[in-house]
Backbone as JSON, one array per atom type, in Angstrom:
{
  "sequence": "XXXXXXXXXXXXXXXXXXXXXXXXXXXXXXXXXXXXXXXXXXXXXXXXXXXXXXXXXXXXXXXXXXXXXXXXXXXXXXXXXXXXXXXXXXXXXXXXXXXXXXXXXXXXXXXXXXXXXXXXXXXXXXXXXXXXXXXXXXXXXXXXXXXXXXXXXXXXXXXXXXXXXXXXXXXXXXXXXXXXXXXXXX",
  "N": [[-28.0, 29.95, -81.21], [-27.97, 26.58, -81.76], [-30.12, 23.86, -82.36], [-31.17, 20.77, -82.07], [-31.98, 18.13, -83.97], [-33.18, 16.08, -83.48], [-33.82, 16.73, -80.61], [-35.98, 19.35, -81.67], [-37.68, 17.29, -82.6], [-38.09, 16.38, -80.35], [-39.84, 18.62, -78.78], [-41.55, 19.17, -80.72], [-43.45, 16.78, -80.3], [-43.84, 17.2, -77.73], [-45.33, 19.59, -77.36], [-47.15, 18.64, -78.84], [-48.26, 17.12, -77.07], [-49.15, 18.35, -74.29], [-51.04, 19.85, -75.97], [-53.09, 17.92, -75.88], [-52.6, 15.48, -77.2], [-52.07, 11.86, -76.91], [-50.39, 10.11, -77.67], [-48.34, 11.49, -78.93], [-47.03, 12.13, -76.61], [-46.06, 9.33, -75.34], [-44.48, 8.72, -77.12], [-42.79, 10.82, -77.06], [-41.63, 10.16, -74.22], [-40.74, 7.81, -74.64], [-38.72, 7.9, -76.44], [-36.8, 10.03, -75.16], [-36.16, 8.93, -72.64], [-33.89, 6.9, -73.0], [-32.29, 9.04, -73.49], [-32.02, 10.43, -71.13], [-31.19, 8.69, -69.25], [-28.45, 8.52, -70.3], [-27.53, 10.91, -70.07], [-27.96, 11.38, -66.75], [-26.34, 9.26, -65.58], [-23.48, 10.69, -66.5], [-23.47, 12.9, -65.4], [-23.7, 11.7, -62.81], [-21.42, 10.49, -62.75], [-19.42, 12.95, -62.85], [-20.12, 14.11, -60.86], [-19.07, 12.47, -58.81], [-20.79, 10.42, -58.09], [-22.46, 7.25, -56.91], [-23.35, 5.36, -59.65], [-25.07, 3.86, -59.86], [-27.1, 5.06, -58.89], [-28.18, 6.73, -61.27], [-30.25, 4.9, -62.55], [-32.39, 5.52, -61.0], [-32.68, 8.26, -60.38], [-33.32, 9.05, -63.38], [-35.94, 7.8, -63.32], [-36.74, 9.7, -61.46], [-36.64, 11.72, -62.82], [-38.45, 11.52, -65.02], [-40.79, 11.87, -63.53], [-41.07, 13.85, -62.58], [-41.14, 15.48, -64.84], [-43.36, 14.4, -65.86], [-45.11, 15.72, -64.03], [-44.78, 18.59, -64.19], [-44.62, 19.52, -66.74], [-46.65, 21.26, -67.93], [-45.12, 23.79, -66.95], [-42.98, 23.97, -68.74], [-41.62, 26.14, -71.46], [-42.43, 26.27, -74.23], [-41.74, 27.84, -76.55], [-38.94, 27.51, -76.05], [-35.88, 26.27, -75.98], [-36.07, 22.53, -75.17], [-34.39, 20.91, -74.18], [-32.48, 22.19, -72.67], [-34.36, 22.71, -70.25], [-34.59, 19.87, -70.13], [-32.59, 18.92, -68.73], [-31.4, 20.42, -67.06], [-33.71, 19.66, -64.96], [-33.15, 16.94, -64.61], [-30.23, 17.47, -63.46], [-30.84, 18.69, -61.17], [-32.82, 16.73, -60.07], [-30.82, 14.75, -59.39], [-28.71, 16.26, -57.72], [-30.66, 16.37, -55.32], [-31.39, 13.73, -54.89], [-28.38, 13.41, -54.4], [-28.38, 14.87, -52.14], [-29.99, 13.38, -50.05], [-29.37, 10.9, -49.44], [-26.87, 11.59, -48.46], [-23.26, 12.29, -48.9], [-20.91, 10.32, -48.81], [-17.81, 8.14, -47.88], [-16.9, 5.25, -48.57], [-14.29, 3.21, -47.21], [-12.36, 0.55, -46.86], [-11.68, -1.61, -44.01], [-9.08, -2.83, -43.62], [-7.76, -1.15, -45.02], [-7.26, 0.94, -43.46], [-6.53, 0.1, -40.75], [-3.89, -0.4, -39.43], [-3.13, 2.4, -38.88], [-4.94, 2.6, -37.44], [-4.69, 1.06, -35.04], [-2.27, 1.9, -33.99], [-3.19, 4.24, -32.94], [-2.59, 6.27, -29.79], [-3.18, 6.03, -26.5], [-3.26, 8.14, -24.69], [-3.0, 10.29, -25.78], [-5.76, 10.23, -26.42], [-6.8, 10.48, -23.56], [-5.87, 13.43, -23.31], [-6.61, 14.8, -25.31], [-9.49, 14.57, -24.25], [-9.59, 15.74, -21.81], [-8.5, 18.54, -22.57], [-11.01, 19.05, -24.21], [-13.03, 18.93, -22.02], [-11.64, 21.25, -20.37], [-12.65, 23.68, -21.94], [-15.14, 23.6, -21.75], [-15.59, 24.04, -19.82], [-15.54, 26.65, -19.67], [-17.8, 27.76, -21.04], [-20.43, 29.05, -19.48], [-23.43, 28.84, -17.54], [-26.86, 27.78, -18.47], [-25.54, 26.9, -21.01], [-23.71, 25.11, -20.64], [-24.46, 23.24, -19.3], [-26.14, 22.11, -21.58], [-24.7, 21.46, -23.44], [-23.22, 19.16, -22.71], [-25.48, 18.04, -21.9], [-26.77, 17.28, -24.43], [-24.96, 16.56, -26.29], [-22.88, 15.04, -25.24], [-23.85, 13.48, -23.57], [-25.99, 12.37, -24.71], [-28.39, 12.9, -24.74], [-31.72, 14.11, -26.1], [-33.22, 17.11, -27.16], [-35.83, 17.09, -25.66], [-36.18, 16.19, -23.48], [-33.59, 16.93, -22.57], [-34.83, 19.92, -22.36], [-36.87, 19.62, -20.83], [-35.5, 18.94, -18.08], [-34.32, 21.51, -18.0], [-35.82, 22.68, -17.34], [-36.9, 24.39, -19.33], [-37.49, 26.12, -22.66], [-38.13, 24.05, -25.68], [-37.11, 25.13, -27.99], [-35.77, 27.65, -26.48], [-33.64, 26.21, -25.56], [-32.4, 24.73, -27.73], [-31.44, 26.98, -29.46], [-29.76, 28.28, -27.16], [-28.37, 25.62, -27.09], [-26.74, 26.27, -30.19], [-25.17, 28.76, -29.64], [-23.54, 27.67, -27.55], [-22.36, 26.03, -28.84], [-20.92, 27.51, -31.14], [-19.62, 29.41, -29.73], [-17.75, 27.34, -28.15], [-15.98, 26.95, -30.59], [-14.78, 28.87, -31.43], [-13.53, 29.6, -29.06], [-11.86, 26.98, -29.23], [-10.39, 27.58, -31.92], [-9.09, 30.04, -30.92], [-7.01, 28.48, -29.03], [-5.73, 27.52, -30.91], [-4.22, 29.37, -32.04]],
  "CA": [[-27.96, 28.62, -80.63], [-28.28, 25.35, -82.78], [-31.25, 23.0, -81.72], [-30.93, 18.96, -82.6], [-33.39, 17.55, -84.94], [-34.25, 14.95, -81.91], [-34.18, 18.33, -79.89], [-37.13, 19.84, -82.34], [-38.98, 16.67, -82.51], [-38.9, 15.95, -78.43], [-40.17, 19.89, -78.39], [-42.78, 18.91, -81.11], [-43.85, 15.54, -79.17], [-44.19, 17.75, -76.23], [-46.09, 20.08, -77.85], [-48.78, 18.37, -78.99], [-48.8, 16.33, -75.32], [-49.55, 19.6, -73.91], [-52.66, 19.84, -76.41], [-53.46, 16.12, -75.27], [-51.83, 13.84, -77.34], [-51.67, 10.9, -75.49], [-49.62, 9.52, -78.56], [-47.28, 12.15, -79.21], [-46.36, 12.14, -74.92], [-45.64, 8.64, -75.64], [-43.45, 8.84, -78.4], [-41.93, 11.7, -76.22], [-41.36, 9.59, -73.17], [-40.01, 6.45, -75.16], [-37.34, 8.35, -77.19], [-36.61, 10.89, -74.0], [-35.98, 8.05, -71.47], [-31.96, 6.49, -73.17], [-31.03, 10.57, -74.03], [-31.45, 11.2, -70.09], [-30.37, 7.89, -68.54], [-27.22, 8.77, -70.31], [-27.17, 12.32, -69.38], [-27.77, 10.57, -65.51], [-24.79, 8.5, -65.66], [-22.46, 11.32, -66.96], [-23.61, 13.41, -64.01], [-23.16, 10.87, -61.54], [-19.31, 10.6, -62.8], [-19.33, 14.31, -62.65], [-20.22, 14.34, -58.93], [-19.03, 11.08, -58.09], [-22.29, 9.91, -57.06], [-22.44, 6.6, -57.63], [-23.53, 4.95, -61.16], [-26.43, 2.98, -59.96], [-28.13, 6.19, -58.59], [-28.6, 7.1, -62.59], [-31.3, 4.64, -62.45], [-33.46, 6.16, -59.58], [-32.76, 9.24, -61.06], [-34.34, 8.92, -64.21], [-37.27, 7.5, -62.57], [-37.78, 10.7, -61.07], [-36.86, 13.02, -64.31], [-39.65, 11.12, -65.76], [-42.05, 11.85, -62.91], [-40.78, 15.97, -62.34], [-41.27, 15.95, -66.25], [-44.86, 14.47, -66.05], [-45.6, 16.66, -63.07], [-44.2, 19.45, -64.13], [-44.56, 19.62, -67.77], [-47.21, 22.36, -67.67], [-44.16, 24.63, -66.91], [-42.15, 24.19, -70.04], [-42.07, 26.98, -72.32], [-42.68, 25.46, -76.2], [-41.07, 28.74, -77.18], [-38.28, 28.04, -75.9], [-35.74, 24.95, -76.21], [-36.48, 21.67, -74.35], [-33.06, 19.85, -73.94], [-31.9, 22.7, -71.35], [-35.3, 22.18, -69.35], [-34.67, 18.76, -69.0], [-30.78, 19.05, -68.25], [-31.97, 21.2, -65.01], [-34.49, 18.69, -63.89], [-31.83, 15.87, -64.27], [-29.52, 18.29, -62.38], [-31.52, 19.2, -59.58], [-32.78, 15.31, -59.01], [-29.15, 14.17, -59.11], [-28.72, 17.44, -56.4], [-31.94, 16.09, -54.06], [-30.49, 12.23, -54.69], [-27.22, 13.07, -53.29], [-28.4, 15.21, -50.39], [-31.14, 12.15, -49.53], [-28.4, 10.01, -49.63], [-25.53, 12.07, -48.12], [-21.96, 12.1, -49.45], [-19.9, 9.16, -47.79], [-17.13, 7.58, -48.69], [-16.79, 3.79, -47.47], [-13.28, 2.69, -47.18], [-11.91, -1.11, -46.02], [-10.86, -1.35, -42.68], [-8.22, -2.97, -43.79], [-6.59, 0.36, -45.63], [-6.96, 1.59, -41.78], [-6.38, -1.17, -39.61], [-2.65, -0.01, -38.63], [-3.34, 3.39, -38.49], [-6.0, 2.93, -35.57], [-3.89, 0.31, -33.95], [-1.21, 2.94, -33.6], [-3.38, 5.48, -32.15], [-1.97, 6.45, -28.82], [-4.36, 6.39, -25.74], [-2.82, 8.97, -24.26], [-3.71, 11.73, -26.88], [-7.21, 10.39, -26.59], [-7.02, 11.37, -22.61], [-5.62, 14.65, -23.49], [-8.01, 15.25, -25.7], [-11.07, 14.86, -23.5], [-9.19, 16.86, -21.29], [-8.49, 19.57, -23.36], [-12.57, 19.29, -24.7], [-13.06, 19.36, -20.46], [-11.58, 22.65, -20.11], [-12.99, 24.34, -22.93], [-16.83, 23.14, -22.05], [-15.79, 24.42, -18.46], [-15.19, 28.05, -20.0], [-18.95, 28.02, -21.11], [-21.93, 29.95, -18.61], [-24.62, 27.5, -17.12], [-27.31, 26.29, -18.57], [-24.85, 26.52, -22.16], [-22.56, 24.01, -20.11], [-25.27, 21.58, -18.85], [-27.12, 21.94, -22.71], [-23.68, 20.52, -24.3], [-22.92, 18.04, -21.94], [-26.45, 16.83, -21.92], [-26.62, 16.56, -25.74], [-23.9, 16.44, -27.21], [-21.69, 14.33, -24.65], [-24.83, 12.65, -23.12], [-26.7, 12.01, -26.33], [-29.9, 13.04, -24.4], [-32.67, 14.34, -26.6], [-33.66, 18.37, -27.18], [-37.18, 18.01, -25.25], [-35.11, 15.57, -22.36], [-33.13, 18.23, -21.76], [-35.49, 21.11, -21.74], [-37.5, 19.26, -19.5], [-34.85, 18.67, -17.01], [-33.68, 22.17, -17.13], [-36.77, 23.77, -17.4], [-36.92, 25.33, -20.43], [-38.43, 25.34, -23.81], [-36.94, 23.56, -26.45], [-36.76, 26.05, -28.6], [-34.76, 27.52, -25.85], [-32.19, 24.82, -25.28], [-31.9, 25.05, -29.03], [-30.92, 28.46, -29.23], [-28.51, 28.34, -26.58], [-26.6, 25.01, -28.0], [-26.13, 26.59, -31.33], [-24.86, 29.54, -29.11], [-23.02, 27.12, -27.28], [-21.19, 25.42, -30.18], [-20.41, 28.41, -31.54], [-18.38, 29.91, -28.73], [-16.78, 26.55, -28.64], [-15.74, 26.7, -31.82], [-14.4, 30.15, -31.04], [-12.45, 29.02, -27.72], [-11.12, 26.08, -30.13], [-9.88, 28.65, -32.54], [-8.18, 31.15, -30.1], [-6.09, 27.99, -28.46], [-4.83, 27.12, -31.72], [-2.87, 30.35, -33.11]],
  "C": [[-28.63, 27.65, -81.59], [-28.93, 24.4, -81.87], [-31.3, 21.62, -82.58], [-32.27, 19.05, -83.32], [-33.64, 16.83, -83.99], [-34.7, 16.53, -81.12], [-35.54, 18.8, -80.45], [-38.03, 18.73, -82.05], [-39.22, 16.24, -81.02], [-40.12, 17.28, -78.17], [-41.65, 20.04, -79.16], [-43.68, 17.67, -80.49], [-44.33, 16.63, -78.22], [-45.01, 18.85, -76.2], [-47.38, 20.12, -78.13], [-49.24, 17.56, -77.99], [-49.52, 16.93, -74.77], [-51.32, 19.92, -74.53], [-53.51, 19.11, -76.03], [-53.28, 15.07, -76.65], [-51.41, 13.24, -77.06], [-50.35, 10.4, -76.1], [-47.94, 10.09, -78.58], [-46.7, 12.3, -77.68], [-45.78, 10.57, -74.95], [-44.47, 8.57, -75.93], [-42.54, 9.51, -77.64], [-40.9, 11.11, -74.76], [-39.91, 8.48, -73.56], [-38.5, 7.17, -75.79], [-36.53, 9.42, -76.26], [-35.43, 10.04, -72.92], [-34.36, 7.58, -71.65], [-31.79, 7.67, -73.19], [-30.56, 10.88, -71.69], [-31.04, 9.75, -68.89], [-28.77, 8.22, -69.05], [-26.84, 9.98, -69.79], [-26.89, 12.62, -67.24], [-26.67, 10.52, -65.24], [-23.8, 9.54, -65.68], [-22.33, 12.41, -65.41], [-23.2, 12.99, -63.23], [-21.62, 10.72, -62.01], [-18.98, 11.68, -62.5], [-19.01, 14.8, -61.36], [-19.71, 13.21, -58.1], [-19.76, 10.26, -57.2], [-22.3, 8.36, -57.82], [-23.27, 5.94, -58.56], [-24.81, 4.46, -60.86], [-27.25, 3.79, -59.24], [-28.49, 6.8, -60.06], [-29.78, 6.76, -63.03], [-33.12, 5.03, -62.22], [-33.71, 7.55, -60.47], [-33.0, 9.51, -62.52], [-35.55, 8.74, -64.1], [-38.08, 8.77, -62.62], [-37.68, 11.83, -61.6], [-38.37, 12.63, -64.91], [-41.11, 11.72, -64.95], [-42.23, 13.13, -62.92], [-41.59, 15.78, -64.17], [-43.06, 15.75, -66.38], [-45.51, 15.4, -65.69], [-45.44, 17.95, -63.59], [-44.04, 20.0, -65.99], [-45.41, 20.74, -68.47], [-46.11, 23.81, -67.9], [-43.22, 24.72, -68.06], [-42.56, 25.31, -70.61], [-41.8, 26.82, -73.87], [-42.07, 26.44, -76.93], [-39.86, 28.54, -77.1], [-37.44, 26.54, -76.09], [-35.78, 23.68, -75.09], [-35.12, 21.13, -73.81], [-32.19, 20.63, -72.3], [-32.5, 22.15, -69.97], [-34.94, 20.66, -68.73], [-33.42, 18.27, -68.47], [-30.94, 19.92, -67.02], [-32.76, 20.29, -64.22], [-33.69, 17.34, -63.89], [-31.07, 16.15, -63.38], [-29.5, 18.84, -61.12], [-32.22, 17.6, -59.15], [-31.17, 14.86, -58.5], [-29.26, 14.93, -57.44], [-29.52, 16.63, -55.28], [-30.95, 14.42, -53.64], [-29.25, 12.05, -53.74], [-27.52, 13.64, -52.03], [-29.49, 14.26, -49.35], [-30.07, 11.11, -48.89], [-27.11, 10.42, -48.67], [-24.17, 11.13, -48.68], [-21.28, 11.11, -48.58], [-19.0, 8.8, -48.63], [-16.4, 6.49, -47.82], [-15.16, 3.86, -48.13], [-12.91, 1.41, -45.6], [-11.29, -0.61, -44.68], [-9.72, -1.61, -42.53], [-6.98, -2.03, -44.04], [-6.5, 0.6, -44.18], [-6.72, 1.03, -40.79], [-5.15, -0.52, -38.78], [-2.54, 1.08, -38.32], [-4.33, 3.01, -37.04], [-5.68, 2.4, -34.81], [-2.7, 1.27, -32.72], [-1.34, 4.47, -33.06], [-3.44, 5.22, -30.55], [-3.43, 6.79, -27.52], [-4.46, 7.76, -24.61], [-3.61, 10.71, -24.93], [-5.07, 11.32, -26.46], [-7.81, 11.19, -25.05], [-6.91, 12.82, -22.91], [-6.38, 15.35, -24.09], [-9.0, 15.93, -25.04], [-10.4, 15.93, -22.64], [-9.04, 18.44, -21.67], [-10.82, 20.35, -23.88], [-13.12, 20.16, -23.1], [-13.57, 21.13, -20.25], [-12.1, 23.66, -21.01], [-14.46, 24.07, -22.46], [-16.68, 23.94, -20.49], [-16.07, 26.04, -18.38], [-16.64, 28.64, -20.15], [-19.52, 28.69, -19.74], [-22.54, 28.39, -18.9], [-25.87, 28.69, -17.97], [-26.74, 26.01, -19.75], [-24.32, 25.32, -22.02], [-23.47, 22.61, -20.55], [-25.77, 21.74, -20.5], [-25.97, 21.12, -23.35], [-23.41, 19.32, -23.7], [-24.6, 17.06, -22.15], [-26.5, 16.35, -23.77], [-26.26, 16.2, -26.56], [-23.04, 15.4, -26.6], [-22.51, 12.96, -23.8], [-25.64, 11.47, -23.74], [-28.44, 12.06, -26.18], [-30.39, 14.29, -25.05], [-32.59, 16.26, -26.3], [-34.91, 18.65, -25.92], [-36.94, 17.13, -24.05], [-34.54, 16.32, -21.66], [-33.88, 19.47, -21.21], [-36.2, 20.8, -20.75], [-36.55, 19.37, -18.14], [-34.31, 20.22, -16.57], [-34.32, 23.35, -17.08], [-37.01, 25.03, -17.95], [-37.35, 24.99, -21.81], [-37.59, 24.87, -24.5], [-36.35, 23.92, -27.71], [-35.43, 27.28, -27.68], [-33.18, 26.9, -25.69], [-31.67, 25.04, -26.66], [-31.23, 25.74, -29.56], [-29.42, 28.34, -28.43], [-27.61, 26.89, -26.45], [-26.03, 25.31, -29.29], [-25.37, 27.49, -30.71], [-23.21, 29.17, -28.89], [-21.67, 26.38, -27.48], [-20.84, 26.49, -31.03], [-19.57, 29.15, -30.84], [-17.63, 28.84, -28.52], [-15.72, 26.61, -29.31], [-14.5, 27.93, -32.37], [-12.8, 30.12, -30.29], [-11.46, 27.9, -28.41], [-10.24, 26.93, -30.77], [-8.81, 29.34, -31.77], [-7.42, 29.94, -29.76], [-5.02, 27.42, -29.35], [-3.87, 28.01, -32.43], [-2.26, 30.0, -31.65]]
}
């Protein structure tokens, strides 16, 4: 494996930081800072995260790298190291952030006009009988929080149970769902 001459001297910079050169961490920082805003950017196209999260995320290469600079191994080459901690903020950034993807209402305007109110009864109906199929207190736990929008420790209160409980049996819950969904569709 072939190692950059910037590569060697970030690895010597970082080297003698490590000893305490305030100078040479400097030097390291300043000439560090454009290699991984671009390396940012390229990422964020990569993942389609968008461009002005490259920013942020440098920020906090710079801060992992301060923090965390201890952990390097001087034996070994630097450019990977900090292509993982670029890679894993990006990672944190987008799951902070969650994946969305805005689109105009306009693109959808006639589509939602043209949805039928009919299907939407049938629907609930259909949801209905399927939530009816559940065992009590599974029933009442979906209905209260899922269809209600009342709270984990709301519900356990009301149905006298812990909420670790209730918890339990709506993952349960939504999983036999999910099940009963399944089987009506082959």
């Amino acid at each position: 494996m072939t190692i950059s001459a910037r590569e060697q001297q970030w690895a010597a910079w970082m080297r003698a930081a490590l000893s305490g050169d305030e100078r040479a961490y400097h030097a390291f920082l300043n000439d560090v800072a454009p290699h991984l805003r671009a390396l940012a950017r390229r990422r964020c196209d990569m993942f389609g995260a968008d461009k002005s999260l490259a920013e942020d995320i440098v920020q906090e290469v710079l801060l992992s790298v301060h923090l965390k600079r201890g952990s390097w191994d001087p034996a070994r080459p630097i450019g990977p190291w900090l292509a993982a901690i670029t890679r894993n903020r990006l990672i944190d950034a987008m799951r902070r952030r969650g994946r969305r993807v805005d689109i105009p209402i306009e693109d959808v305007a006639e589509t939602l006009a043209a949805l039928d109110g009919a299907d939407t009864e049938r629907d609930l109906g259909d949801a209905s009988r399927l939530l009816d199929r559940l065992k009590d207190p599974q029933r009442d736990i979906v209905r209260s929080i899922s269809l209600e929008g009342r709270d984990v420790r709301e519900t356990a209160a009301r149905l006298n149970m812990t909420e670790g409980a209730v918890r339990v049996a709506l993952h349960r819950a939504l999983k036999t769902l999910a099940a009963l969904y399944r089987s009506t569709m082959e």
